[in-house]
C-alpha positions as a Markdown table, in Angstrom:
| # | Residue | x | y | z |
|---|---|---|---|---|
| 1 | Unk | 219.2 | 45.3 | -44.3 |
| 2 | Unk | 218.7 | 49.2 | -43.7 |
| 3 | Unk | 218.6 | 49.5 | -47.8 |
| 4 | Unk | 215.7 | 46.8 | -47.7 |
| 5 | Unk | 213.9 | 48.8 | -45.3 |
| 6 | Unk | 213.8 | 52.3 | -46.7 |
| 7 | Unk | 212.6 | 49.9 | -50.0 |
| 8 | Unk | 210.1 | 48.5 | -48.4 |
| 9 | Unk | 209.1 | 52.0 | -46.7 |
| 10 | Unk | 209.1 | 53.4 | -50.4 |
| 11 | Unk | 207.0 | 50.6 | -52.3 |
| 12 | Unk | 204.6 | 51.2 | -49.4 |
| 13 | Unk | 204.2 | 55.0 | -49.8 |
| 14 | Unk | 203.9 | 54.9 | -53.4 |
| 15 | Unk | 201.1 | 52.3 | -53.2 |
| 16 | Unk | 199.7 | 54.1 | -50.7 |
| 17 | Unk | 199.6 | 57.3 | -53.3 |
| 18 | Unk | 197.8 | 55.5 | -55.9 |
| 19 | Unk | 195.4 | 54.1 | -53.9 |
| 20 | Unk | 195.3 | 57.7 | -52.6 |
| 21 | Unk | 194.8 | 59.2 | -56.6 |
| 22 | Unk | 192.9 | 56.5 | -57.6 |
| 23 | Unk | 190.5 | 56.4 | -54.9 |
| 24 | Unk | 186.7 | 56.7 | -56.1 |
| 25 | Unk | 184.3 | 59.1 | -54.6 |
| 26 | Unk | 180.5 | 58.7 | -54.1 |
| 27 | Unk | 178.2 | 61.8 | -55.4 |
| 28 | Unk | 174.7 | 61.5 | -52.8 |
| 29 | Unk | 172.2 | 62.7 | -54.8 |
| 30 | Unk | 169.1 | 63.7 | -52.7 |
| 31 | Unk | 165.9 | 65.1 | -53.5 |
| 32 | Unk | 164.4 | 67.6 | -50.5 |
| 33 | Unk | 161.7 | 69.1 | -52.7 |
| 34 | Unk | 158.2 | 68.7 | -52.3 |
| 35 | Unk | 158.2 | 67.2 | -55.6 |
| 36 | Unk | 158.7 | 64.5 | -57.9 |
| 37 | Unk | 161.8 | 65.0 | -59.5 |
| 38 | Unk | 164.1 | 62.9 | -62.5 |
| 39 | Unk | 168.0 | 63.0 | -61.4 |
| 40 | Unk | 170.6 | 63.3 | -64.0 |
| 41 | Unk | 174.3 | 62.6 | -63.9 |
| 42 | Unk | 176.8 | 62.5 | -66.9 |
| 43 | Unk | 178.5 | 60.0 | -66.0 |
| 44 | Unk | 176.0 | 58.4 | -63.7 |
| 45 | Unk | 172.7 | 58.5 | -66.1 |
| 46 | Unk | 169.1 | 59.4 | -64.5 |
| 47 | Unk | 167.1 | 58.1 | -61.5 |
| 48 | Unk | 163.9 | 59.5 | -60.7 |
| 49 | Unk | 163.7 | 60.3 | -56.9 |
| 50 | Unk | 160.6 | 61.1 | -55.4 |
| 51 | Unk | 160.6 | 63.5 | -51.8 |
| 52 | Unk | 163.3 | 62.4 | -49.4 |
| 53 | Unk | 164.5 | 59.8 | -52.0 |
| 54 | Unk | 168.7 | 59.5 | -52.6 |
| 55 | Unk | 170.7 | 58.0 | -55.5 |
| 56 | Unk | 174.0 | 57.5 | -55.1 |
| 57 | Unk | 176.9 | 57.7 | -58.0 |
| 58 | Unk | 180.1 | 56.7 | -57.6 |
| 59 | Unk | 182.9 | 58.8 | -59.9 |
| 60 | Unk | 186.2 | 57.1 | -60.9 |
| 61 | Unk | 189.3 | 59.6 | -59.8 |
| 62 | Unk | 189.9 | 61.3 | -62.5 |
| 63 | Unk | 186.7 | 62.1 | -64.0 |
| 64 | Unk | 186.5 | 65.3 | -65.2 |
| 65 | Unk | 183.6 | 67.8 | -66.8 |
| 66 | Unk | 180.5 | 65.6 | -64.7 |
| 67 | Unk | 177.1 | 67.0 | -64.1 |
| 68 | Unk | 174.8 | 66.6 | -62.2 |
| 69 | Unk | 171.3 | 68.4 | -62.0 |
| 70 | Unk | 167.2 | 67.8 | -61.1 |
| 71 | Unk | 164.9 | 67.0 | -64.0 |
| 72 | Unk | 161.0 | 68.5 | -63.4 |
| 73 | Unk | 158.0 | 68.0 | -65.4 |
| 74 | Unk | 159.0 | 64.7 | -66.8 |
| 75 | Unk | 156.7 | 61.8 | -68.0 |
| 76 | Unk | 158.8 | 58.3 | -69.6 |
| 77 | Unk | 157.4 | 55.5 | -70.6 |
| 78 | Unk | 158.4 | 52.0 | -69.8 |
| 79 | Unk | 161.5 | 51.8 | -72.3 |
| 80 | Unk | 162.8 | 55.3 | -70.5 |
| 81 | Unk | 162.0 | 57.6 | -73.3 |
| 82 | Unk | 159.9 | 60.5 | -72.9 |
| 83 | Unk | 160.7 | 64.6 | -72.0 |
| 84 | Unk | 161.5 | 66.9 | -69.5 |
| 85 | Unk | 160.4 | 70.2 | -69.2 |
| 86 | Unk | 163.3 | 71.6 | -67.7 |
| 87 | Unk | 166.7 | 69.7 | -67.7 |
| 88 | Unk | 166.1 | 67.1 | -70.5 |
| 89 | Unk | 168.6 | 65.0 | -71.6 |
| 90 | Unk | 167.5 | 64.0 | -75.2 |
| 91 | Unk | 164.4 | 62.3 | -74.4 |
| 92 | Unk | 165.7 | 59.6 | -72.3 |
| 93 | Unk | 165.7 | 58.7 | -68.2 |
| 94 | Unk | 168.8 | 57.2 | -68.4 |
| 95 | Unk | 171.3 | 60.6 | -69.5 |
| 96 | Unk | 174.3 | 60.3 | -71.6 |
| 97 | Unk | 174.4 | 63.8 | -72.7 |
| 98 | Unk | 174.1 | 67.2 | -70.8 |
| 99 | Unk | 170.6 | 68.5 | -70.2 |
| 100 | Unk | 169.1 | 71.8 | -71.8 |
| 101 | Unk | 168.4 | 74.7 | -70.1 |
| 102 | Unk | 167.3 | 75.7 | -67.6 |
| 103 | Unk | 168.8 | 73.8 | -65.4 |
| 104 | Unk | 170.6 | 74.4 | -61.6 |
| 105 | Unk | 174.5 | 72.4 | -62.3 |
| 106 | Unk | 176.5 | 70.5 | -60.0 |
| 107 | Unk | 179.8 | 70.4 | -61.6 |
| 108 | Unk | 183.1 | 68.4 | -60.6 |
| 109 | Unk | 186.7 | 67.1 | -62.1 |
| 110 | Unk | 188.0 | 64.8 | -59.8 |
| 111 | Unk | 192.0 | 64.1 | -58.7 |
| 112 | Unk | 193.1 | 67.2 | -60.7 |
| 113 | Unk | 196.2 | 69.6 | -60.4 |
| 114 | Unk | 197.5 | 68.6 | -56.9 |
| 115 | Unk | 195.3 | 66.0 | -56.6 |
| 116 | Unk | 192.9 | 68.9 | -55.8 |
| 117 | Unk | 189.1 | 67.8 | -56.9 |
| 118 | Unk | 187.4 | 71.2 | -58.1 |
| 119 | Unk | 183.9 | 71.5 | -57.6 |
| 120 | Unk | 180.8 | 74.7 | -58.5 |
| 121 | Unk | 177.5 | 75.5 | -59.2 |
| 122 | Unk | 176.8 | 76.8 | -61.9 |
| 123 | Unk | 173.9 | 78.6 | -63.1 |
| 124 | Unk | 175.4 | 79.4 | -66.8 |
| 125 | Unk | 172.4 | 76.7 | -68.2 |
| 126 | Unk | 170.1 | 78.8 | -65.9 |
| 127 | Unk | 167.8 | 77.6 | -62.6 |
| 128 | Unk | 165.3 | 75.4 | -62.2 |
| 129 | Unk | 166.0 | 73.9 | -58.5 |
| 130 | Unk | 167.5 | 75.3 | -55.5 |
| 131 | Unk | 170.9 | 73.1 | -54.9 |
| 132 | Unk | 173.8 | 72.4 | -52.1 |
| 133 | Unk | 176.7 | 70.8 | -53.2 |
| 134 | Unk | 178.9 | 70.0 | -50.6 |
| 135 | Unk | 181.6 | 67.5 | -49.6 |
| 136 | Unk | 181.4 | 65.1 | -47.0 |
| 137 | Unk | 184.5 | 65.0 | -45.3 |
| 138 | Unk | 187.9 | 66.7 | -45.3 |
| 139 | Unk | 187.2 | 69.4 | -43.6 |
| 140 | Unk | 186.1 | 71.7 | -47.2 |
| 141 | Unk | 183.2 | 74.0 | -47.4 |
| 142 | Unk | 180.2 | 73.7 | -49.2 |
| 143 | Unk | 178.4 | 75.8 | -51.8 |
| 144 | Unk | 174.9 | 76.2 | -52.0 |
| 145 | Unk | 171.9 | 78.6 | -54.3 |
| 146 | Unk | 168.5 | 78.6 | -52.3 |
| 147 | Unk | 167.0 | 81.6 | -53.2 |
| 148 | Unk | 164.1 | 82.0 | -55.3 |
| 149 | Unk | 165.5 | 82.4 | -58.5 |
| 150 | Unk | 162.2 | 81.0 | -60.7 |
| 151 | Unk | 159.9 | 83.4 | -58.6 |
| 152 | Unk | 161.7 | 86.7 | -59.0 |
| 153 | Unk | 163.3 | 86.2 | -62.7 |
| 154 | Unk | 163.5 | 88.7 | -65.4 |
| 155 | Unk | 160.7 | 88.6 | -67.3 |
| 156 | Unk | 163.0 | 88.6 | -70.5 |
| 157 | Unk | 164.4 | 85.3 | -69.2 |
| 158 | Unk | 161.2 | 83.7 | -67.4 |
| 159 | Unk | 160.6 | 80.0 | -69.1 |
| 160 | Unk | 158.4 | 77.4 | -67.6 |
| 161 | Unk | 159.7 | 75.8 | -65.4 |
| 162 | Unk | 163.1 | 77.7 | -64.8 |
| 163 | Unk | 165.1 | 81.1 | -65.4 |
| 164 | Unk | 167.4 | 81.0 | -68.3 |
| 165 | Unk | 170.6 | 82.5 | -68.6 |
| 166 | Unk | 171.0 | 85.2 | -70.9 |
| 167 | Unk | 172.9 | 83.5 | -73.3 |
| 168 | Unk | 170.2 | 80.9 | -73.8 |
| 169 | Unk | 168.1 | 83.7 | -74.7 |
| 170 | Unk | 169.9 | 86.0 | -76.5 |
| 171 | Unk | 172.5 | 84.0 | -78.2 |
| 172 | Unk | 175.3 | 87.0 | -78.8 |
| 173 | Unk | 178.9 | 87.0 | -77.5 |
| 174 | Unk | 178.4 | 89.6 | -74.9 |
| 175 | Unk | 176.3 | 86.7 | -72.8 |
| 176 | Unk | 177.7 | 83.5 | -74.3 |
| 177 | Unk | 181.3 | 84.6 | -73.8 |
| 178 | Unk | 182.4 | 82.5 | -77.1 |
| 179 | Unk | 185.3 | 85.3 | -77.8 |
| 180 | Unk | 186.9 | 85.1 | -74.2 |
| 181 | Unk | 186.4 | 88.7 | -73.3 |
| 182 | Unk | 183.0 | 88.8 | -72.1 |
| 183 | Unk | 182.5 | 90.2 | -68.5 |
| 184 | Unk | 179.5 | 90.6 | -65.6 |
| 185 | Unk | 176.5 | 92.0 | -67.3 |
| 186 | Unk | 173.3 | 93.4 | -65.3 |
| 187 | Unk | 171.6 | 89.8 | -66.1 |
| 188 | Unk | 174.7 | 87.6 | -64.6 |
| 189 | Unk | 174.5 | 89.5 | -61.2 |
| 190 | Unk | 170.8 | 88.9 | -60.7 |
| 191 | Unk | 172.0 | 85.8 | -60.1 |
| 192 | Unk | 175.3 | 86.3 | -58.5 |
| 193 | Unk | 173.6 | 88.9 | -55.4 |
| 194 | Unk | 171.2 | 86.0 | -54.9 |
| 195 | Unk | 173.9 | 83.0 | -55.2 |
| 196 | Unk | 177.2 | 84.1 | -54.6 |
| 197 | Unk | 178.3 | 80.7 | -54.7 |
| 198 | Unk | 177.7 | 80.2 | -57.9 |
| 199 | Unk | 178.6 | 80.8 | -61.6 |
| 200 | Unk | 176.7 | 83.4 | -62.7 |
| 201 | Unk | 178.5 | 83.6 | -66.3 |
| 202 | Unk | 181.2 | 81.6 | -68.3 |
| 203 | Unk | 183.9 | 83.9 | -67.0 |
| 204 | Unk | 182.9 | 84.0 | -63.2 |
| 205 | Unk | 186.1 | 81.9 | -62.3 |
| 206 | Unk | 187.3 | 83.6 | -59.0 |
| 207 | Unk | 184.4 | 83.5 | -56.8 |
| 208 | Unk | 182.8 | 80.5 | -58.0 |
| 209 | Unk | 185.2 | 77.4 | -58.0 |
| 210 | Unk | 186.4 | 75.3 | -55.2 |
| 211 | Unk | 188.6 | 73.1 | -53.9 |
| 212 | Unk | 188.9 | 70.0 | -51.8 |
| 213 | Unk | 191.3 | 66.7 | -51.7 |
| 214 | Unk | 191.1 | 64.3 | -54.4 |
| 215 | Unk | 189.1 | 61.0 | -52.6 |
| 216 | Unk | 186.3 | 63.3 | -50.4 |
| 217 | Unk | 183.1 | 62.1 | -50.6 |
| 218 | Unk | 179.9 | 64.9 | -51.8 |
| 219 | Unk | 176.4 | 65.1 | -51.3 |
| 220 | Unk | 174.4 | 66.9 | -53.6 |
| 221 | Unk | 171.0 | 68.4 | -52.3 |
| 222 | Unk | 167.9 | 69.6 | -54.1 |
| 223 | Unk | 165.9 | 71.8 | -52.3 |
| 224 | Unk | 168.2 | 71.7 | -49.6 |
């Protein structure tokens, strides 16, 4: 009888660990600006989401390399083709490929090492909308990049709509980081003293990821 038991009690606990694992989570995506803007998500595809508006994706555990980021200055027509100024994702509302710069990232792998989701903002494609990113639950901290990055931008990496990174711009190693030796340059912290949070370049790894348990819930905010 006792062998039956402890069984039972290990059947339930390791059905109760991949319900755990392969939990999904929901990404709220809602749009505080006083603006129109088009949502993206890859996986998730595009919404547009006028002020005060929400879409809500849900990401299968395990997902890894996901996006999500505001479209401006967008006109589609009724088949969902069309352009964005800044964020576009190959002409099309519904996105199943990244968007081009500039463009604010939400970025999360879900159920990873430890079960541990990892989550960032990044502004390695640039800014073109303020962002929060934060989880729902569980106790983990959220990340945010609210100042005006557009308004006070380089003039060497001013675009309409947004501020590019440097890489976009100048295409050579020292930005773009394609050897794996690159480090801060005086264009990566204009962005990190304004969002500390946040990726500033490829290589910004140790103040700009974070961590929360695999099956939390996050909202991500535009304009927040």
């Amino acid at each position: 009888m006792t062998s039956l038991i402890k069984t039972s009690f290990l059947f339930s606990l390791i059905t109760l660990l991949i319900f755990t694992y392969t939990q999904a989570a929901t990404i709220e995506v809602k749009n505080n600006c006083g603006y129109k803007v088009w949502a993206a998500a890859v996986p998730g595809g595009g919404k547009p989401l006028n002020t005060g508006e929400s879409w809500t994706i849900t990401a299968s555990a395990g997902t890894q390399k996901a996006r999500v980021w505001a479209r401006t200055g967008c006109t589609f027509d009724n088949s969902g083709k069309g352009h964005c100024q800044t964020g576009d994702c190959g002409g099309v509302l519904n996105c199943q490929v990244y968007g081009t710069p500039p463009n604010t990232l939400a970025e999360y792998a879900l159920n990873q090492y430890m079960n541990l989701d990892f989550f960032d903002i990044s502004l390695v494609d640039g800014f073109n909308v303020p962002m929060d990113f934060s989880p729902t639950a569980n106790g983990c901290r959220g990340i945010k990049c609210t100042a005006d990055i557009n308004g006070q931008c380089p003039s060497q990496l001013k675009t309409q709509g947004g501020c590019n990174n440097p890489c976009t711009v100048f295409k050579t190693d020292n930005y773009c980081c394609n050897s794996g030796s690159c480090g801060a340059t005086d264009y990566s912290r204009y962005f990190k003293t304004r969002c500390p949070d946040a990726y500033s370049y490829p290589k910004d790894d140790a103040t700009s990821t974070f961590t929360c348990p695999g099956g939390t819930n996050y909202r991500v905010v535009f304009c927040p």
